[in-house]
One Martini backbone bead per residue (centre of mass of N, CA, C, O) as a GRO file, in nm:
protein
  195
    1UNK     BB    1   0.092   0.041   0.026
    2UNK     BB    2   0.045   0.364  -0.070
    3UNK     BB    3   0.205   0.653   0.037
    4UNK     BB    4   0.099   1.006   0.042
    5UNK     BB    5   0.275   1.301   0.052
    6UNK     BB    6   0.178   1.651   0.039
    7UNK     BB    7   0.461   1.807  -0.015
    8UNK     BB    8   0.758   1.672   0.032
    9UNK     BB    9   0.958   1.859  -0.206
   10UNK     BB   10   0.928   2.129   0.006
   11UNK     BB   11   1.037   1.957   0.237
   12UNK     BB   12   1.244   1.906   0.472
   13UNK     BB   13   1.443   1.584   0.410
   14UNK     BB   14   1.632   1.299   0.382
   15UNK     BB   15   1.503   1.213   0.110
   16UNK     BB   16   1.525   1.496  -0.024
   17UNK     BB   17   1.642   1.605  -0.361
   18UNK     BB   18   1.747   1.825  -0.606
   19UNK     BB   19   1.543   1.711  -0.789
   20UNK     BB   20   1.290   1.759  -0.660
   21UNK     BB   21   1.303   2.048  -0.646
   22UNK     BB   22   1.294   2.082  -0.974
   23UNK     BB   23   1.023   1.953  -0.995
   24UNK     BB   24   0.848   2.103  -0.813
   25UNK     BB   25   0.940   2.374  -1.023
   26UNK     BB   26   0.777   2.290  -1.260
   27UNK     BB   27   0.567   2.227  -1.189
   28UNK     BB   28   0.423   2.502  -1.103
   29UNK     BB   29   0.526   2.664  -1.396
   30UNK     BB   30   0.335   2.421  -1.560
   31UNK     BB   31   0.029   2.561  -1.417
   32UNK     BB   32   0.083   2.821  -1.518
   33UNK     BB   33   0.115   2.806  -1.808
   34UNK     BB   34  -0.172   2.662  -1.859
   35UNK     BB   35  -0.314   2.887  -1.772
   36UNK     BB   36  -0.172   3.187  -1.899
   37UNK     BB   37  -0.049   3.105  -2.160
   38UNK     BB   38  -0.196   2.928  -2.343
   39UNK     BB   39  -0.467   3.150  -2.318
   40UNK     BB   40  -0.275   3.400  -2.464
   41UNK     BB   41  -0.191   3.256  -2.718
   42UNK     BB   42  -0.481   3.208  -2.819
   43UNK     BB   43  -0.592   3.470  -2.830
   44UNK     BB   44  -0.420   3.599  -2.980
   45UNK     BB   45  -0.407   3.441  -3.242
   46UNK     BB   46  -0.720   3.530  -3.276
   47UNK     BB   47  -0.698   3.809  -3.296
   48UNK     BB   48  -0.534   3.779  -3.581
   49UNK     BB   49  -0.736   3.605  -3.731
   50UNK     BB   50  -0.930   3.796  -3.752
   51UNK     BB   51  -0.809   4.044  -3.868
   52UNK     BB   52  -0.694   3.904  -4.131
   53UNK     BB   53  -1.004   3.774  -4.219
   54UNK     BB   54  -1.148   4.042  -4.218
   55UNK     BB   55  -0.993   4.150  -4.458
   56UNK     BB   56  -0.993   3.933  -4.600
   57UNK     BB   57  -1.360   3.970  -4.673
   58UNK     BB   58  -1.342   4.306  -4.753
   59UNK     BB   59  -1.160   4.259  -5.037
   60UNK     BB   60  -1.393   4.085  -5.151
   61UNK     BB   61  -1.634   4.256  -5.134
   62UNK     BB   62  -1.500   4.479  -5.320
   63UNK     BB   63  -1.427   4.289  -5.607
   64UNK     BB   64  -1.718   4.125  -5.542
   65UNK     BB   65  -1.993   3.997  -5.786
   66UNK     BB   66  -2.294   3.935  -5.861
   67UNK     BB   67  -2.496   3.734  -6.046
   68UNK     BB   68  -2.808   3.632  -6.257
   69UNK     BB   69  -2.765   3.346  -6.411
   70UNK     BB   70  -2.843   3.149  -6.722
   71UNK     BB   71  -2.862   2.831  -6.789
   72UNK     BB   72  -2.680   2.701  -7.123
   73UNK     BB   73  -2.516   2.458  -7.107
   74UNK     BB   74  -2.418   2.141  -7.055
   75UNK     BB   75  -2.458   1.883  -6.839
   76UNK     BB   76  -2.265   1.683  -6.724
   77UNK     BB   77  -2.174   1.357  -6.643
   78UNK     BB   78  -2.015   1.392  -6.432
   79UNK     BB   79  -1.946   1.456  -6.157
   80UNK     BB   80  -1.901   1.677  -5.910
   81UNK     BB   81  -1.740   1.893  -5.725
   82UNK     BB   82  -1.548   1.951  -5.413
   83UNK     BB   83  -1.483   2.261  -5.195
   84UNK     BB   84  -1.455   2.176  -4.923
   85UNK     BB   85  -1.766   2.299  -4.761
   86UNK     BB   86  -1.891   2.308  -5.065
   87UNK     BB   87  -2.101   2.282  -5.280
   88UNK     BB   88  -2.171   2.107  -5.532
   89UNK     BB   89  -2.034   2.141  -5.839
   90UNK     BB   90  -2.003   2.327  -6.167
   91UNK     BB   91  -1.920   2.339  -6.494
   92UNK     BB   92  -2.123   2.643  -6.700
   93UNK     BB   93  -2.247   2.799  -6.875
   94UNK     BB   94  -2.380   3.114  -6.898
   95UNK     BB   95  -2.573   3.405  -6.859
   96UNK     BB   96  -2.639   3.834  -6.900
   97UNK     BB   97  -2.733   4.110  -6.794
   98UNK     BB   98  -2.560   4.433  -6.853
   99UNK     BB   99  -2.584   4.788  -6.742
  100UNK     BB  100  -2.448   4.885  -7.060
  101UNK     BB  101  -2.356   4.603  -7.244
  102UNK     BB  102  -2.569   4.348  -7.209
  103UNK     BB  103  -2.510   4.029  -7.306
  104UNK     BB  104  -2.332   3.774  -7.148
  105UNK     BB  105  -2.078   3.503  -7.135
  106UNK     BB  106  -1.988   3.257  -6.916
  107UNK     BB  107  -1.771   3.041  -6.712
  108UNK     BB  108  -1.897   2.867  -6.444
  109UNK     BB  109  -2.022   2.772  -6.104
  110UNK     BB  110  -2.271   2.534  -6.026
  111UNK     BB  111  -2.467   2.411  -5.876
  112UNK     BB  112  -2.600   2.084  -5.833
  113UNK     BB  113  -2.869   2.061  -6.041
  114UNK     BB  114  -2.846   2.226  -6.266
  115UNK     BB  115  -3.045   2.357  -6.516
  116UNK     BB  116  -3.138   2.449  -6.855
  117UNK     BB  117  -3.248   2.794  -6.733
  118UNK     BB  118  -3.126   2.829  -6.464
  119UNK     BB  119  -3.105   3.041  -6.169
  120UNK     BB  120  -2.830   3.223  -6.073
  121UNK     BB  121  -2.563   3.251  -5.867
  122UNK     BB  122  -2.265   3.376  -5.916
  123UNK     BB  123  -1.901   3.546  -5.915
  124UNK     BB  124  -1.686   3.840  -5.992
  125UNK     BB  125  -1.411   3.959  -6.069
  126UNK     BB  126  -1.315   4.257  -6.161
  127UNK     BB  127  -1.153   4.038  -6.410
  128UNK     BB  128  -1.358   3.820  -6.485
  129UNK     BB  129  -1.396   3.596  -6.284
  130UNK     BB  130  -1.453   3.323  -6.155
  131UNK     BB  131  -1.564   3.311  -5.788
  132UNK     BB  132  -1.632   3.286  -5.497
  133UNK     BB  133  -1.799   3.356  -5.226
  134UNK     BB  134  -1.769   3.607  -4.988
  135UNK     BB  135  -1.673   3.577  -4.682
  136UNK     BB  136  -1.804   3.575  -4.399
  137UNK     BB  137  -1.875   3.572  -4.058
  138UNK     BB  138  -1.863   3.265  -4.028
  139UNK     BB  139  -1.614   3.211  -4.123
  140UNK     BB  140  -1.452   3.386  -3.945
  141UNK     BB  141  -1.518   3.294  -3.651
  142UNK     BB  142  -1.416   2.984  -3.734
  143UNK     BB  143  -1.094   3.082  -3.800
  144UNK     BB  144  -1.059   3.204  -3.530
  145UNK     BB  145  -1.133   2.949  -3.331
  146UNK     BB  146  -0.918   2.765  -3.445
  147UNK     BB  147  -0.668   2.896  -3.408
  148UNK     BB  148  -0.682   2.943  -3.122
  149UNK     BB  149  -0.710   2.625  -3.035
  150UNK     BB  150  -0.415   2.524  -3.163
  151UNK     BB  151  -0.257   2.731  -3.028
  152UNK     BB  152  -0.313   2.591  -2.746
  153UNK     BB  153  -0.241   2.326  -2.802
  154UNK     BB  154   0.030   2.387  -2.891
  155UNK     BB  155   0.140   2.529  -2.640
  156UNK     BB  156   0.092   2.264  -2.468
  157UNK     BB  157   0.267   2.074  -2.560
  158UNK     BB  158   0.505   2.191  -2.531
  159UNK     BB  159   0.495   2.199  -2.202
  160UNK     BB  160   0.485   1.893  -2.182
  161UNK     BB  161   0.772   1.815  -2.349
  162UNK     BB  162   0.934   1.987  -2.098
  163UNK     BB  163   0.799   1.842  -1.876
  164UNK     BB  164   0.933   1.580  -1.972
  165UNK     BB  165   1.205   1.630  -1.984
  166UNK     BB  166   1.245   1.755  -1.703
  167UNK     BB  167   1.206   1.453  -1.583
  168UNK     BB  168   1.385   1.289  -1.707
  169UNK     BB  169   1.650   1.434  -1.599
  170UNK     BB  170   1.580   1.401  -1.319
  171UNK     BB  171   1.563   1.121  -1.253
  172UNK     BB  172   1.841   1.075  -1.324
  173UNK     BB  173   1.968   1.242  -1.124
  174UNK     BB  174   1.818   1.104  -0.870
  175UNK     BB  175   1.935   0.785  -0.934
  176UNK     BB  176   2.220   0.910  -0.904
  177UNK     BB  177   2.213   1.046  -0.602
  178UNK     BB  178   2.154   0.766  -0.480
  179UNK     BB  179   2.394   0.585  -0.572
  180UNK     BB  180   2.567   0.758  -0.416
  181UNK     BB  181   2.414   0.696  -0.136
  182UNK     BB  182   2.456   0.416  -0.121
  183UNK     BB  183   2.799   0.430  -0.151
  184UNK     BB  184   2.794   0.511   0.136
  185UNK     BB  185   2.599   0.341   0.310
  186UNK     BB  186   2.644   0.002   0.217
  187UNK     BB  187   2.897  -0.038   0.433
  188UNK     BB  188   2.724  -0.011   0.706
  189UNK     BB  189   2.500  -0.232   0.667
  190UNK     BB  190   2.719  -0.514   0.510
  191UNK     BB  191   3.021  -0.480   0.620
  192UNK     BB  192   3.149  -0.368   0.396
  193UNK     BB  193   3.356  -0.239   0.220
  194UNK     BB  194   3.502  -0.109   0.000
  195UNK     BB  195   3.684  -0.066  -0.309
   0.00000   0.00000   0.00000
């Protein structure tokens, strides 16, 4: 049955060795970092994440916009495509009018299931290729929460890979300093000599 004494190697006592002092001097810093640094460097990493998320996010809303054109190419055979957590799409000629240009026609990305007639919604950037809708507050602040989640778990993985290399060490250094002790020790024990 084993017995735990609670901060026994913050008390004085002849058998804490300074590995032991440095193991629990270690514990409270990596309880500290736990708590204070991994939750401010995801804030922090959040903070940068959500500025530059929504800015390009405005930079996207200033270049595109949508136009309703009507699906008059022909629908493909093969699969559509997925694009991320885009719903499936395909690429298929578009037509529409604009005001003071007239009619005009380009190829597209369409729902899926989109047939010949089909009033759809498009996007294209100021120079005329088709991209996707632009980003929306949604999107901001899912890229915004993930970052900051990711920049926390790998905080805290440092933190504890750091907490492991340190135990590694001291573990090793406590064994020395047993191994010291028990070699000026065991020959009063078992009365042998020393060699």
């Amino acid at each position: 049955m084993r017995t735990r004494v609670p901060g026994w190697r913050w008390r004085h006592n002849p058998l804490r060795r300074r590995s032991d002092v440095v193991e629990a001097w270690t514990t409270l810093v990596v309880v500290l970092l736990l708590f204070l640094v991994a939750p401010l460097a995801g804030a922090l990493t959040a903070r940068w994440a959500h500025s530059e998320a929504q800015a390009a996010a405005v930079s996207q809303r200033a270049d595109r916009h949508s136009v309703r054109a009507e699906v008059v190419g022909g629908i493909p055979n093969e699969l559509p495509t997925v694009q991320g957590s885009r719903a499936h799409t395909f690429r298929t000629t578009v037509t529409w009018t604009e005001p003071g240009e007239g009619r005009r026609t380009a190829t597209a990305r369409v729902p899926a299931g989109s047939r010949d007639g089909d009033m759809v919604t498009v996007w294209f950037d100021s120079r005329g290729r088709n991209v996707p809708e632009p980003t929306d507050a949604v999107a901001v602040w899912q890229h915004t929460v993930t970052m900051g989640v990711c920049a926390t778990a790998g905080t805290v993985g440092v933190i504890l890979l750091g907490r492991l290399a340190v135990r590694h060490v001291a573990t090793r250094h406590r064994l020395a300093e047993w191994e010291a002790e028990w070699a000026r020790t065991e020959p009063e024990w078992t009365r042998r000599r020393p060699a």
